[in-house]
One Martini backbone bead per residue (centre of mass of N, CA, C, O) as a GRO file, in nm:
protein
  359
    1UNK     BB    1   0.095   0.034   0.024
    2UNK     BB    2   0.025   0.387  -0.033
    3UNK     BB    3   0.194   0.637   0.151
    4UNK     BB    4   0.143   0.965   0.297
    5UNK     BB    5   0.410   1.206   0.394
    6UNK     BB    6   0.529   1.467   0.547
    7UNK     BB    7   0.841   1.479   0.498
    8UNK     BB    8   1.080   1.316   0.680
    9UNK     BB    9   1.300   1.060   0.693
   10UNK     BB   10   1.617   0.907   0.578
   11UNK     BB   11   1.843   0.733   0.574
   12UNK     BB   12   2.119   0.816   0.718
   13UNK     BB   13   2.310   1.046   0.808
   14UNK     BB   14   2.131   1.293   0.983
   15UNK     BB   15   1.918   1.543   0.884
   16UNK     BB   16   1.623   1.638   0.689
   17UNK     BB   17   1.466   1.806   0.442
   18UNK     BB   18   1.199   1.896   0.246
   19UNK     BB   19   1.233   1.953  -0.070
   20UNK     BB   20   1.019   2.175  -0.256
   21UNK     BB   21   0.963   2.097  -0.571
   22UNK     BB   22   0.884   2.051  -0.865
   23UNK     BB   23   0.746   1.838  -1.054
   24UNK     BB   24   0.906   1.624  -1.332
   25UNK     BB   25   0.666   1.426  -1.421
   26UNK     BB   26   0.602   1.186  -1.223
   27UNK     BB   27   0.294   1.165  -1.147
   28UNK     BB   28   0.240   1.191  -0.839
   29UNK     BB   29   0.276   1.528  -0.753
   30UNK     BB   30   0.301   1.869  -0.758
   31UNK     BB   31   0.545   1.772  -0.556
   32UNK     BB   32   0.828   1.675  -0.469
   33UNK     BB   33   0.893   1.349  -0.445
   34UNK     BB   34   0.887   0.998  -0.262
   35UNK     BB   35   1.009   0.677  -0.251
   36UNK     BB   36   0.953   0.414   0.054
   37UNK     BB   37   1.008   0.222   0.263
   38UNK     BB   38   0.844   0.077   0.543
   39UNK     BB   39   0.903  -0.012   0.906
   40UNK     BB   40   0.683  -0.063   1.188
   41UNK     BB   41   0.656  -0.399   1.198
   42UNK     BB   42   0.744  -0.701   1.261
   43UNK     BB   43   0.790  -0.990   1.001
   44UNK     BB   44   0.698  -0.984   0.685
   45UNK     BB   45   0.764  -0.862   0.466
   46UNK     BB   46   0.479  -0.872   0.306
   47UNK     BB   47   0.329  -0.723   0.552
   48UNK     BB   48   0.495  -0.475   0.691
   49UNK     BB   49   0.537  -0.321   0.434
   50UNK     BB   50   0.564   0.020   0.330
   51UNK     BB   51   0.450   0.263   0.089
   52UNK     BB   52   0.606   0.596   0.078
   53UNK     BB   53   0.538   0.944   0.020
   54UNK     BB   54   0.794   1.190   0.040
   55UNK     BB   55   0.985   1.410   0.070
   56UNK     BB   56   1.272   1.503  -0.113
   57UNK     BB   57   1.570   1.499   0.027
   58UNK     BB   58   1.787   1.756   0.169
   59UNK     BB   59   2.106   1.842   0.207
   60UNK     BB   60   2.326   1.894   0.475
   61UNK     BB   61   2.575   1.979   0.628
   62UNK     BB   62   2.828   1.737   0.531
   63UNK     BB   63   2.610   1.614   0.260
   64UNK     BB   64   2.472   1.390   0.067
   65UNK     BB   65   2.267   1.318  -0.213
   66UNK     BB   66   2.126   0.991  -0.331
   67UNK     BB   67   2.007   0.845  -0.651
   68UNK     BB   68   1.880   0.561  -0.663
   69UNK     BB   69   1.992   0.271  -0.880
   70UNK     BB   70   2.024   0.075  -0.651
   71UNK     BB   71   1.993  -0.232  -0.507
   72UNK     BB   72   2.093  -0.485  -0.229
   73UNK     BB   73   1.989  -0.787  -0.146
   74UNK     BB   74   2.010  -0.921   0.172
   75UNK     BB   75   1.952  -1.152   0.438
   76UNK     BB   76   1.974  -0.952   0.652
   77UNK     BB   77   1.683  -0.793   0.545
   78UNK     BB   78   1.509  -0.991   0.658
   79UNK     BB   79   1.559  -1.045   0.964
   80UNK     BB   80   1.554  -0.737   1.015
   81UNK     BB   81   1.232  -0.749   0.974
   82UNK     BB   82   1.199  -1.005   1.187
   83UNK     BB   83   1.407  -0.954   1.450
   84UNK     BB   84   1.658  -1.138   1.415
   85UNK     BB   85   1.907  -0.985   1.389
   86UNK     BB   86   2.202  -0.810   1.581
   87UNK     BB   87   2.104  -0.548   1.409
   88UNK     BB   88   1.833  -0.352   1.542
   89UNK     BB   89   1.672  -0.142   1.419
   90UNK     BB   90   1.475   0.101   1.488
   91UNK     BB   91   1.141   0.218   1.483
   92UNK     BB   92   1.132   0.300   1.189
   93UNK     BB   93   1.224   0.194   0.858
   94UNK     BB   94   1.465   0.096   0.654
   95UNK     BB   95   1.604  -0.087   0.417
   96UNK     BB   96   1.894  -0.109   0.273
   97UNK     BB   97   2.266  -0.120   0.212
   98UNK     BB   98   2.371  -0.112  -0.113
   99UNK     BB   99   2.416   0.176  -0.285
  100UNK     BB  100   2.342   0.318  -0.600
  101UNK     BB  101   2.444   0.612  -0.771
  102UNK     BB  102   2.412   0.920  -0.758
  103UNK     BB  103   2.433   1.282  -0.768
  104UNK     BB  104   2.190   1.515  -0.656
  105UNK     BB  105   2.367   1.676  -0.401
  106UNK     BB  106   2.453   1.897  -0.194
  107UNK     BB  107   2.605   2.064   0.077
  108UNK     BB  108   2.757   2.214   0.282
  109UNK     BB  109   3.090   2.211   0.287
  110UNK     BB  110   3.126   2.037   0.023
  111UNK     BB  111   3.401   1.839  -0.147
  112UNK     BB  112   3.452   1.656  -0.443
  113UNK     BB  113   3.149   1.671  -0.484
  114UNK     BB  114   2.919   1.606  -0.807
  115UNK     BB  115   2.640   1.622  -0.988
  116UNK     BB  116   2.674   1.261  -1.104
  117UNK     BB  117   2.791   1.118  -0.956
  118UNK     BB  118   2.944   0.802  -0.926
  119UNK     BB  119   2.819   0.557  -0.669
  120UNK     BB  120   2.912   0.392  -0.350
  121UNK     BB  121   2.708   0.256  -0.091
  122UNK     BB  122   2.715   0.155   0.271
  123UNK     BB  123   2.448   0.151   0.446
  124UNK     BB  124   2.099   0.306   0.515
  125UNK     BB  125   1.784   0.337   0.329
  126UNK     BB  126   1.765   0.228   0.025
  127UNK     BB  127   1.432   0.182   0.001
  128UNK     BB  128   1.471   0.447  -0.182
  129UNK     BB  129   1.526   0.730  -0.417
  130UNK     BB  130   1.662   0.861  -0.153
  131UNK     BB  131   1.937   0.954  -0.003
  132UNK     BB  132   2.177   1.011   0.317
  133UNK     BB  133   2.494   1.119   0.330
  134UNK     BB  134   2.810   1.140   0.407
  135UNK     BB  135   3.042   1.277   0.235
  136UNK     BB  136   3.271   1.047   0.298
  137UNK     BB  137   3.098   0.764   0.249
  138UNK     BB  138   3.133   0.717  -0.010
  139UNK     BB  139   3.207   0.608  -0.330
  140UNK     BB  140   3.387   0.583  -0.630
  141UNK     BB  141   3.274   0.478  -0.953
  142UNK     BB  142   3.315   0.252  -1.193
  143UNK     BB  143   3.227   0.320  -1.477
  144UNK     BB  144   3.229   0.004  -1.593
  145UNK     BB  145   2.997  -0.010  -1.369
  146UNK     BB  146   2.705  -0.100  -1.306
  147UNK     BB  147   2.482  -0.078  -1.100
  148UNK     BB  148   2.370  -0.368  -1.003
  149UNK     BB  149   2.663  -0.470  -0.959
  150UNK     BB  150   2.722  -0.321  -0.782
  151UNK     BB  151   2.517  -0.365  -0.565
  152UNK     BB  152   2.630  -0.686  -0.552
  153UNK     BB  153   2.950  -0.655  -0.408
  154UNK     BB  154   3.030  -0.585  -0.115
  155UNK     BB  155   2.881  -0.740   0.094
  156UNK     BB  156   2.999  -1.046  -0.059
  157UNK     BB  157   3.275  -0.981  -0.140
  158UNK     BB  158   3.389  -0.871   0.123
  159UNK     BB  159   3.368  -1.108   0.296
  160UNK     BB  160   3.519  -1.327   0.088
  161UNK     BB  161   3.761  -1.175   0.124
  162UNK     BB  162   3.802  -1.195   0.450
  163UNK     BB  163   3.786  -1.458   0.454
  164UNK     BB  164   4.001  -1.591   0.259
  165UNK     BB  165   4.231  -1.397   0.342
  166UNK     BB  166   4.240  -1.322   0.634
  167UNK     BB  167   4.148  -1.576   0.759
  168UNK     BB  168   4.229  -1.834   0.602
  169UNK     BB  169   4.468  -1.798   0.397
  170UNK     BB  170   4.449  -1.865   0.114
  171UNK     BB  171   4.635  -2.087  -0.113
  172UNK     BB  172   4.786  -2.174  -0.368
  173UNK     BB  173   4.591  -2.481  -0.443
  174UNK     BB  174   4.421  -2.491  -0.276
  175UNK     BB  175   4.081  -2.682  -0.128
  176UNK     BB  176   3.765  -2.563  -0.187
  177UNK     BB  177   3.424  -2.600   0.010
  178UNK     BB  178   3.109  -2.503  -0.088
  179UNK     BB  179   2.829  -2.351  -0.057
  180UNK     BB  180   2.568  -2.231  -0.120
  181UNK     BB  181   2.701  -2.178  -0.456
  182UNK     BB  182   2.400  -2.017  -0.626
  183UNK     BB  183   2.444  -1.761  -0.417
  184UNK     BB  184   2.583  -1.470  -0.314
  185UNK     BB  185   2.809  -1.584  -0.151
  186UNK     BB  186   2.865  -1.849  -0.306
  187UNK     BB  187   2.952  -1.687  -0.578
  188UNK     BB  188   3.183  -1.538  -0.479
  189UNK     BB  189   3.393  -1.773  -0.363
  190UNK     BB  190   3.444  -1.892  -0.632
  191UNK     BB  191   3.568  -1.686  -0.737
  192UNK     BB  192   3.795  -1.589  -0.557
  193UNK     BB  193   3.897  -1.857  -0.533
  194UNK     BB  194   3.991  -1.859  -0.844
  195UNK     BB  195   4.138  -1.622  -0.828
  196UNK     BB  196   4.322  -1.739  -0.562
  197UNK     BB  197   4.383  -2.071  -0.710
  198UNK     BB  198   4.158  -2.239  -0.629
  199UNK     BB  199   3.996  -2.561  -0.593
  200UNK     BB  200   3.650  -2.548  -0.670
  201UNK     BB  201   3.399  -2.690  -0.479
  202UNK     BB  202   3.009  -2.712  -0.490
  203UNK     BB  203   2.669  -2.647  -0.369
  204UNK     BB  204   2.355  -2.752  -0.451
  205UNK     BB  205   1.998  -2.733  -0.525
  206UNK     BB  206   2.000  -2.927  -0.792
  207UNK     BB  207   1.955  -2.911  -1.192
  208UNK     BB  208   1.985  -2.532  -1.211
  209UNK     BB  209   2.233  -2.477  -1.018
  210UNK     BB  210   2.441  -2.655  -1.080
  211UNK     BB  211   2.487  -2.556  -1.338
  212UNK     BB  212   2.545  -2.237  -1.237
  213UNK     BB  213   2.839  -2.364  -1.118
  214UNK     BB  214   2.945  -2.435  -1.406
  215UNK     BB  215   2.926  -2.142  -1.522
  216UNK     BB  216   3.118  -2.010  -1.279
  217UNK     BB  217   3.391  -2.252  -1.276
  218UNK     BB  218   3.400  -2.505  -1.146
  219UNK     BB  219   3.525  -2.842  -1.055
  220UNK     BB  220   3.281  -2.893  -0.890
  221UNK     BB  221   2.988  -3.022  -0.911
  222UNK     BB  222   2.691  -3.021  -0.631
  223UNK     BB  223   2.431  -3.195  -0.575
  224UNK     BB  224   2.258  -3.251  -0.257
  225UNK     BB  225   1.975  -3.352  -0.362
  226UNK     BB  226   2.118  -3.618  -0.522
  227UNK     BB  227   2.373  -3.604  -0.366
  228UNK     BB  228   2.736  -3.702  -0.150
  229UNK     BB  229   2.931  -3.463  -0.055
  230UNK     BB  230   3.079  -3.625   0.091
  231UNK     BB  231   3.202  -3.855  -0.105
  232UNK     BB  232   3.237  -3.651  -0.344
  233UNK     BB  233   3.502  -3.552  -0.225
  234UNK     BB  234   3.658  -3.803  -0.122
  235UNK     BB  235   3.699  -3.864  -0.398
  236UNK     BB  236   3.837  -3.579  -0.544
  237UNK     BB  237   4.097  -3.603  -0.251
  238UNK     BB  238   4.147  -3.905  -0.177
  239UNK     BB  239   4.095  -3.885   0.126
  240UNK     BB  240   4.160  -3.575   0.261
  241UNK     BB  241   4.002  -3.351   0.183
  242UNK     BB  242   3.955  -3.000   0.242
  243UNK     BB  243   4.140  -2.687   0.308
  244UNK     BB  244   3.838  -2.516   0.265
  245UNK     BB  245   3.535  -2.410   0.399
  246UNK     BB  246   3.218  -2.268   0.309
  247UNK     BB  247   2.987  -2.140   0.562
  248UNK     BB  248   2.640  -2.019   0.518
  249UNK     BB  249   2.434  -2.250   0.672
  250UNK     BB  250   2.488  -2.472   0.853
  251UNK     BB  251   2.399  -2.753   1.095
  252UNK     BB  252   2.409  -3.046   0.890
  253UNK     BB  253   2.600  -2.926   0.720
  254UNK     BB  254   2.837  -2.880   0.893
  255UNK     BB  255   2.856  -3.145   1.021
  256UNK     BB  256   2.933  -3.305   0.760
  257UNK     BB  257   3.160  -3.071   0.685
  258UNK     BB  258   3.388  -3.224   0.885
  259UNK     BB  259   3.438  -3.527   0.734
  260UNK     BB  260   3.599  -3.318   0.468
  261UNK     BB  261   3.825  -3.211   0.633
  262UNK     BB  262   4.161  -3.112   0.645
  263UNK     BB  263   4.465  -3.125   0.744
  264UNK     BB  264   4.456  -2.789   0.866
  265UNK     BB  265   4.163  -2.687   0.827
  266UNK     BB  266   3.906  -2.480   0.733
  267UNK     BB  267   3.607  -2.368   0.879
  268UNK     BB  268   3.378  -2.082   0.767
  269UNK     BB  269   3.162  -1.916   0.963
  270UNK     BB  270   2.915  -1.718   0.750
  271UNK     BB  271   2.625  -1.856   0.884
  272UNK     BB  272   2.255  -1.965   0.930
  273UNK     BB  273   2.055  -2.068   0.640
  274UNK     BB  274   1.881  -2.319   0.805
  275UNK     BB  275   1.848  -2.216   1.157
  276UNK     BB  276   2.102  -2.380   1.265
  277UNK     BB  277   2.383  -2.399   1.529
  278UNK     BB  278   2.594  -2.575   1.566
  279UNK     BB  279   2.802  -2.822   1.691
  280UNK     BB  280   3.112  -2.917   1.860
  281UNK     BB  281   3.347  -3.166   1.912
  282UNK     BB  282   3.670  -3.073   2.010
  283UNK     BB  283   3.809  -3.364   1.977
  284UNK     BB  284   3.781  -3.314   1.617
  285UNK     BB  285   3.931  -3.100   1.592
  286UNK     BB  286   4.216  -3.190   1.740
  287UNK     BB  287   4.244  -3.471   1.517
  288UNK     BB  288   4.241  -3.260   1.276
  289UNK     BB  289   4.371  -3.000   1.294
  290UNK     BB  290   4.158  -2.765   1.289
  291UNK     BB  291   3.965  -2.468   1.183
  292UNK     BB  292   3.750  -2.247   1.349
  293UNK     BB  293   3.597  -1.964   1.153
  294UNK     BB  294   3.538  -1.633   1.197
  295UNK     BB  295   3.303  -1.443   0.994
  296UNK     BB  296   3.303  -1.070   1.077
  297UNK     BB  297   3.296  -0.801   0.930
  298UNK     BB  298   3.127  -0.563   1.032
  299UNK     BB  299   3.293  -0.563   1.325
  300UNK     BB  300   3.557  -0.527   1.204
  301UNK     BB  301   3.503  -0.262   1.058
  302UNK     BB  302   3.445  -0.124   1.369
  303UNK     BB  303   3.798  -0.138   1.395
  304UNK     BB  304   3.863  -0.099   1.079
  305UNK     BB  305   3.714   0.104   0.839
  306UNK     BB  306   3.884   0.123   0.627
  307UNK     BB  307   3.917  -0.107   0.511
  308UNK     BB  308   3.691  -0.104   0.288
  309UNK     BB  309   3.823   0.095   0.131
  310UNK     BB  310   4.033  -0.161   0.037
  311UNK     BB  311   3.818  -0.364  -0.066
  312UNK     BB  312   3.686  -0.159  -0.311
  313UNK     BB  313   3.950  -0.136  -0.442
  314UNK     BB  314   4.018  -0.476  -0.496
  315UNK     BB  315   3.745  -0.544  -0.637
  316UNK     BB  316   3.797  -0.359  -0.894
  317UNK     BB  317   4.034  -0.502  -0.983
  318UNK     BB  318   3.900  -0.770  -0.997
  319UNK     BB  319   3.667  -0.663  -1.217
  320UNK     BB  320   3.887  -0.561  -1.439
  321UNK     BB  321   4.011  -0.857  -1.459
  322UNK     BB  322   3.777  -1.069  -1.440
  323UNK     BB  323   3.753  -1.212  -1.142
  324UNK     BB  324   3.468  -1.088  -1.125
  325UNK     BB  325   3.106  -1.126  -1.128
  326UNK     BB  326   2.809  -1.052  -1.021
  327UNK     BB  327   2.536  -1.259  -0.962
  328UNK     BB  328   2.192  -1.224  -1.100
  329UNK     BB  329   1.888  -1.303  -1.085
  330UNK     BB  330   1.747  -0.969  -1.078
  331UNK     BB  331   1.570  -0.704  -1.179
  332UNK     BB  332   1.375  -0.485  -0.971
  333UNK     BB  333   1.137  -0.315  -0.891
  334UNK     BB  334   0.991  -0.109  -0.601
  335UNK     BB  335   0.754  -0.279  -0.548
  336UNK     BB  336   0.900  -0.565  -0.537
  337UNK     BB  337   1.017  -0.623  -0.278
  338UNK     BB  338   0.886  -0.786  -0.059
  339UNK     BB  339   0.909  -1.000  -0.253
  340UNK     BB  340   1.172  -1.033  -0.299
  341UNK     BB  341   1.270  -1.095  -0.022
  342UNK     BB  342   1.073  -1.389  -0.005
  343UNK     BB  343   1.283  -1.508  -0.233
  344UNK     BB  344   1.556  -1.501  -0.049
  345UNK     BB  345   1.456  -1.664   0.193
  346UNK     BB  346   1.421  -1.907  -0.065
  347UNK     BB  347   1.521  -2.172  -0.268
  348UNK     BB  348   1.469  -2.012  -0.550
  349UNK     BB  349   1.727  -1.859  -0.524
  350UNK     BB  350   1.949  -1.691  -0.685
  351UNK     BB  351   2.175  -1.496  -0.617
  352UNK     BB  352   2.144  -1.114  -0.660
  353UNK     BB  353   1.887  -0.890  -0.582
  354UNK     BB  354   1.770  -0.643  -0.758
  355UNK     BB  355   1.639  -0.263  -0.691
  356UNK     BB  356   1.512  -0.039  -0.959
  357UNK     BB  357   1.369   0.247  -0.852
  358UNK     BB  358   1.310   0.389  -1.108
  359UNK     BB  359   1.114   0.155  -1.251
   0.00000   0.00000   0.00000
């Protein structure tokens, strides 16, 4: 349902102007305005979510309005929204942390940036047609790089980024076994595992998502609900088993890929898309020698922020070398938000889905 509302803020930092001014034929209202999702309580994005109308936020000083050219819907914007994920913002919000998009306008005493310019932020209040943020925070995109692909990058990039290379250190040569490897974080992992020279299995679940790891540049595809990842992992590596496991699923799925760790091998505890946070007997990493690795890229930022832009410089250059190409799996408009929210929370979806608020 679209609501209308006078004035309001959009996420970002600081806070919003009334920014009144004729509209240029968008055929919404006689005044500037702009269209925004907003969660008011707790629930199924489907129920929970409000489409609002309010006028279009203008930069106070030392802020950008970006204009929203995608979103990158990510499984912790479902959570939060359901108020399960362990960073909860307060009610009512915005979702959306991915935003790519242009400069829109700029506020007093910022320098660097022009209206026009087009940008990458890593924020919140993405699924609104224009957001606020503070001038040092957005990146410059490059030419390159469409707004979608830009919108799939960040987060889940960034993080396989801190996993292999930080948490993991995967080495030329080593061999590593993918999780749900046909949605958005584990079609990163491949790629990048491959860009860093690794020997790389993944599962997934079906014959057409296999197909789509296949696509991606598997050394071996693994259908789960038909396959024996555990055997085949077995066969593939010799019973040695694989260097490194990335597991974004956790579960039944973590316990059993224990029996294919190899010796001194890493384990990455990247989340728990299963719903179960699975345990383990501590004398089984003991005898193989193996270790459990937590990767918290988020929590990580927040004790060194730069990483960030050190990380979105480094995915540049792997994307200018064509080591990276995020998967997407459709681009839809700002109406369909709810609907993808709850597409990308089902096993029906595979990589990532973008919402191009302009459409």
């Amino acid at each position: 349902m679209l609501h209308t509302e006078a004035g309001g803020g959009v996420g970002g930092p600081g806070g919003v102007g009334g920014g009144v001014e004729p509209a240029l034929g968008d055929g919404r209202a006689t005044f500037r305005t702009m269209r925004r999702w907003r969660v008011h309580e707790l629930g199924e994005p489907d129920q929970v979510m409000a489409l609002e109308e309010i006028d279009r936020p203008e930069p106070g000083p030392g802020q950008v309005a970006i204009d929203v050219g995608a979103v990158g819907l990510n499984f912790p914007d479902v959570l939060q929204i359901r108020g399960g994920y362990q960073v909860k913002p307060p009610l009512p919000f915005t979702p959306g942390g991915e935003i790519a998009g242009t400069i829109g306008a700029v506020g007093d005493g910022v320098t660097g940036w022009s209206v026009g310019d087009r940008v990458l932020w890593m924020g919140n209040g993405g699924l609104s047609e224009r957001v606020l943020a503070a001038a040092s925070a957005p990146f410059p995109l490059p030419d390159s790089m469409p707004f979608d692909k830009a919108a799939a990058l960040l987060t889940n990039y960034g993080t396989t980024l801190f996993a292999l290379r930080d948490r993991a250190h995967l080495a030329a040569g080593e061999t590593m076994l993918v999780h749900a490897g046909a949605g958005g974080i584990g079609s990163s992992a491949i790629q990048i595992g491959k860009a860093m020279g690794a020997t790389v299995y993944a599962t997934a679940g079906g014959p057409e998502k296999k197909a789509i790891l296949e696509r991606l540049g598997v050394d071996a595809a693994i259908d789960y609900l038909n396959e024996d990842f555990v055997e085949v992992v077995k066969d593939l590596t010799g019973g040695k088993g694989v260097d490194v496991i990335y597991d974004p699923v956790g579960g039944d799925t973590f316990d059993r890929s224990r029996k294919v760790i190899g010796w001194d091998g890493r384990i990455l505890i990247i989340g728990f898309t299963s719903g179960r946070i699975a345990d383990c007997p501590t004398n089984h990493v003991l005898l193989k020698n193996y270790s459990l690795v937590g990767v918290h890229w988020g929590a990580s930022l927040g004790r060194n922020p730069g990483a960030l832009r050190a990380a979105f410089d480094d995915l540049c250059v792997l994307w200018d070398n064509g080591g990276i190409d995020p998967l997407i799996m459709k681009t839809t408009p700002m109406a369909e938000a709810p609907q993808s929210l709850m597409a990308l929370s089902s096993r029906a979806s595979y990589g990532k889905i973008v919402i191009a608020p302009g459409a």
